[in-house]
C-alpha positions in Angstrom: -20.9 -30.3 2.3 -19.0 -29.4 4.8 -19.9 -28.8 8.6 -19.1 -25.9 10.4 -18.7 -26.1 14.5 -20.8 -23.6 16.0 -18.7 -23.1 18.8 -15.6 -22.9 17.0 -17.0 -20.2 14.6 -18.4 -18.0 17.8 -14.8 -18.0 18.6 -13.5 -16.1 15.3 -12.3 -12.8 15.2 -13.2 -10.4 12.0 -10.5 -8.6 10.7 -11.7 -5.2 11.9 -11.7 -6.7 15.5 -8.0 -7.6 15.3 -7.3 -4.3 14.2 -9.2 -2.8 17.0 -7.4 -4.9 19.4 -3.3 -4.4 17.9 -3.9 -0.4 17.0 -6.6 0.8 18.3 -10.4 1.7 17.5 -11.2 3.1 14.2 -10.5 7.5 14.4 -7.7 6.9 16.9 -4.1 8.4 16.1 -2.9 4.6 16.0 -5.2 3.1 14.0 -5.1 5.9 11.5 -1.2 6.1 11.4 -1.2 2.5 11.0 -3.9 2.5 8.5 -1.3 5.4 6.3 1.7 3.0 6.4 -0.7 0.2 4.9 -1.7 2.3 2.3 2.0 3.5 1.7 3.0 -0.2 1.8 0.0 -0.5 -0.6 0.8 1.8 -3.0 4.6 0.5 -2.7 3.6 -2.5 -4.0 1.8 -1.5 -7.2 4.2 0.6 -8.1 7.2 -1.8 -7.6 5.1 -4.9 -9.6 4.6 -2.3 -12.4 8.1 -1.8 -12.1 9.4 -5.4 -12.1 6.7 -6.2 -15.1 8.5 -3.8 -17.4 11.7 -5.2 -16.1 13.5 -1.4 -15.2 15.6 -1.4 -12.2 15.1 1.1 -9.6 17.8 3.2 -11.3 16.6 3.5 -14.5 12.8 4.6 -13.0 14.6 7.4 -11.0 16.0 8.8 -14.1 12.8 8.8 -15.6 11.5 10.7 -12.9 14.1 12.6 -11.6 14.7 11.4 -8.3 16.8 9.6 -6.7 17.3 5.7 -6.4 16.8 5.4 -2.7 13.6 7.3 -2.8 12.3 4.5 -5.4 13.6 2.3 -2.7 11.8 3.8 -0.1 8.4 4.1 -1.5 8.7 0.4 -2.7 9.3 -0.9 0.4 6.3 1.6 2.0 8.8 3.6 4.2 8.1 7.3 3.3 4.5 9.1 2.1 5.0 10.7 -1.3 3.2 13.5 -2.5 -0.2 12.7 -4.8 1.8 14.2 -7.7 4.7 12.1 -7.3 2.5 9.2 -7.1 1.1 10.6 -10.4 4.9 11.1 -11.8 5.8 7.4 -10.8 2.5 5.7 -12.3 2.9 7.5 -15.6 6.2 6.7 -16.2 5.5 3.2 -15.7 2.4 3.2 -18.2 -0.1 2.9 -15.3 -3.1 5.1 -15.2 -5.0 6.3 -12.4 -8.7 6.7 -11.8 -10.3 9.1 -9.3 -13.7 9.0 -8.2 -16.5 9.2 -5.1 -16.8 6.5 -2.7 
């Protein structure tokens, strides 16, 4: 079993304390535009996995959706906030499905 030091552990940080620290308390303007690029990073993500997955360049996705290249590039790499149905557009051309419900 393994042995934790006491003092060692008092000394962590949580996650949310870090945060707190580097953008601000939770309901500030930093911490919340902070917290919309990591969901637009996020999202970026998802979207370009499904995309490398079904092996489709960035190109060929745009087509599918009517937009342009860059934009795919953009969203990908988290850089601009797209619109819910555009989010919707993407994730159904790429075969992904998307739940809603209550927290």
């Amino acid at each position: 079993m393994i042995q934790l030091n006491p003092e060692k552990v008092a000394k962590l940080h949580s996650f949310d304390d870090l945060l707190d620290k580097e953008y601000g308390k939770t309901g500030t303007p930093s911490r919340e535009a902070f917290h919309e690029k990591a969901l637009a990073y996020y999202y970026g993500e998802i979207l370009k996995d499904r995309r490398s997955e079904l092996k489709i360049t960035q190109q060929q996705l745009a087509d599918r959706i009517g937009k342009n290249r860059s934009y795919i590039a953009y969203i990908e790499q988290g850089k601009t906030d797209m619109q819910l149905s555009t989010f919707f557009t993407i994730s159904n051309a790429l075969g992904l499905s998307v739940e809603l419900r209550p927290t």
